[in-house]
C-alpha positions in Angstrom: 17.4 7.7 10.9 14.5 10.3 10.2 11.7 10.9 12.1 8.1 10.3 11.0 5.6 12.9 11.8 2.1 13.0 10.3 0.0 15.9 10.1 -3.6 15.1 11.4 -5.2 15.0 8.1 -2.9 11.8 7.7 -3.4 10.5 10.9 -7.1 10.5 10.2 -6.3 8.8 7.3 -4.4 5.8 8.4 -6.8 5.4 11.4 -10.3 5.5 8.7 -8.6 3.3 5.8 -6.9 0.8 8.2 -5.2 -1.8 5.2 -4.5 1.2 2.5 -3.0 2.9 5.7 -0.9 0.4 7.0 1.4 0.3 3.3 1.4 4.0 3.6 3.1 3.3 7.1 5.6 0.4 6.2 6.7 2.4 2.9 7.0 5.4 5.3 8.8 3.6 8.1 11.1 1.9 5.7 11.9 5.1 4.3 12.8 6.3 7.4 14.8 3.8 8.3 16.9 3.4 5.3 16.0 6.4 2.8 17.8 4.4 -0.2 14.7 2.5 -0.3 12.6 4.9 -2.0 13.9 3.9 -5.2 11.3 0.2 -4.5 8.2 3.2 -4.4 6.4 5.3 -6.7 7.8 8.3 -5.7 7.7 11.5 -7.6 9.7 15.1 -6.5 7.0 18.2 -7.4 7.9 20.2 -10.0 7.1 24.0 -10.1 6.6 24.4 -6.7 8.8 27.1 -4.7 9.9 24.4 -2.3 12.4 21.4 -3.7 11.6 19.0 -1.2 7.8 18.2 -1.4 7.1 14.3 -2.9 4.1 12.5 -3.5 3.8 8.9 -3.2 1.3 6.5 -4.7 0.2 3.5 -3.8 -2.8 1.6 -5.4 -5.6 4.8 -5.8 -4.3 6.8 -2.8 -1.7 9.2 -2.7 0.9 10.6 0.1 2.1 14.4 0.0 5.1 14.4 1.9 8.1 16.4 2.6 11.6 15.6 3.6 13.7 17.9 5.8 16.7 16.9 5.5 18.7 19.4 7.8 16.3 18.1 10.6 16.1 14.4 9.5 12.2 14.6 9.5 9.5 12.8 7.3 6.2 14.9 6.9 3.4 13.7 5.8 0.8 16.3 5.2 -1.9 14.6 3.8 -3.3 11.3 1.9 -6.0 10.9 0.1 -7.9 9.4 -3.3 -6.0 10.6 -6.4 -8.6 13.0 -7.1 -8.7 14.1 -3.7 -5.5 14.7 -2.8 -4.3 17.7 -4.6 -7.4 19.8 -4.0 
Protein backbone atom coordinates (compact mmCIF):
# COMPACT_ATOMS: atom_id res chain seq x y z
CA UNK A 1 0.00 0.00 0.00
CA UNK A 2 1.46 3.64 -0.72
CA UNK A 3 1.18 6.54 1.23
CA UNK A 4 -0.69 9.64 0.21
CA UNK A 5 0.96 12.92 0.96
CA UNK A 6 -0.21 16.24 -0.55
CA UNK A 7 1.81 19.19 -0.81
CA UNK A 8 -0.06 22.33 0.62
CA UNK A 9 -0.85 23.79 -2.73
CA UNK A 10 -3.05 20.53 -3.05
CA UNK A 11 -4.31 20.60 0.28
CA UNK A 12 -5.62 24.11 -0.42
CA UNK A 13 -7.10 22.73 -3.25
CA UNK A 14 -9.22 19.97 -2.06
CA UNK A 15 -10.29 22.02 0.99
CA UNK A 16 -11.47 25.35 -1.63
CA UNK A 17 -13.10 23.03 -4.55
CA UNK A 18 -14.78 20.60 -2.03
CA UNK A 19 -16.79 18.14 -4.99
CA UNK A 20 -13.83 18.45 -7.79
CA UNK A 21 -11.52 17.65 -4.72
CA UNK A 22 -13.15 14.78 -3.34
CA UNK A 23 -12.62 12.60 -7.04
CA UNK A 24 -9.17 13.85 -6.84
CA UNK A 25 -9.05 12.07 -3.35
CA UNK A 26 -10.97 8.76 -4.23
CA UNK A 27 -8.86 8.32 -7.58
CA UNK A 28 -5.82 9.05 -5.32
CA UNK A 29 -6.85 6.76 -2.54
CA UNK A 30 -7.71 4.04 -4.84
CA UNK A 31 -4.55 4.38 -6.40
CA UNK A 32 -3.02 3.90 -3.36
CA UNK A 33 -4.63 1.19 -2.36
CA UNK A 34 -4.41 -0.89 -5.38
CA UNK A 35 -1.97 0.96 -7.98
CA UNK A 36 -3.41 -1.38 -10.99
CA UNK A 37 -6.17 0.88 -10.96
CA UNK A 38 -4.73 3.60 -12.71
CA UNK A 39 -5.36 2.12 -15.88
CA UNK A 40 -9.65 3.28 -14.99
CA UNK A 41 -7.88 7.23 -14.96
CA UNK A 42 -6.59 9.68 -17.36
CA UNK A 43 -3.28 9.39 -16.48
CA UNK A 44 -0.41 10.55 -18.41
CA UNK A 45 3.68 9.85 -17.51
CA UNK A 46 5.70 13.48 -18.45
CA UNK A 47 7.76 13.22 -21.16
CA UNK A 48 11.10 15.26 -21.43
CA UNK A 49 11.41 15.86 -17.97
CA UNK A 50 14.77 14.75 -16.13
CA UNK A 51 12.67 12.81 -13.63
CA UNK A 52 10.68 9.43 -15.03
CA UNK A 53 8.25 9.40 -12.40
CA UNK A 54 6.21 12.66 -12.51
CA UNK A 55 2.26 11.97 -13.83
CA UNK A 56 -0.47 14.19 -14.38
CA UNK A 57 -3.92 13.27 -13.87
CA UNK A 58 -7.16 14.83 -15.31
CA UNK A 59 -10.32 14.83 -14.22
CA UNK A 60 -13.14 17.08 -15.69
CA UNK A 61 -11.09 20.79 -16.20
CA UNK A 62 -8.69 20.25 -13.31
CA UNK A 63 -5.54 18.62 -13.34
CA UNK A 64 -3.28 16.60 -10.64
CA UNK A 65 0.76 16.71 -10.84
CA UNK A 66 1.85 13.91 -9.00
CA UNK A 67 4.77 11.75 -8.47
CA UNK A 68 5.24 8.22 -7.51
CA UNK A 69 8.14 7.01 -5.40
CA UNK A 70 8.18 3.83 -5.68
CA UNK A 71 11.31 2.80 -3.49
CA UNK A 72 9.41 4.62 -0.61
CA UNK A 73 5.87 3.57 -1.57
CA UNK A 74 4.68 7.26 -1.55
CA UNK A 75 2.06 9.19 -3.69
CA UNK A 76 2.92 13.03 -4.03
CA UNK A 77 0.78 15.30 -5.11
CA UNK A 78 2.35 18.56 -5.71
CA UNK A 79 -0.28 20.53 -7.04
CA UNK A 80 -3.90 20.80 -8.74
CA UNK A 81 -5.26 23.23 -10.52
CA UNK A 82 -7.43 24.46 -13.87
CA UNK A 83 -5.84 23.14 -16.99
CA UNK A 84 -4.41 26.40 -17.80
CA UNK A 85 -3.33 26.78 -14.37
CA UNK A 86 -1.59 23.99 -13.56
CA UNK A 87 1.49 23.91 -15.48
CA UNK A 88 2.44 27.54 -14.87
Amino acid sequence: MYKLILKSEAEKFVKTHKIEGARFIKAFDEMRNDISTVSKYDIVRFKHTKYNDIFRLRIGKYTAIFRVVNNELVILVITIDSRGEVYK
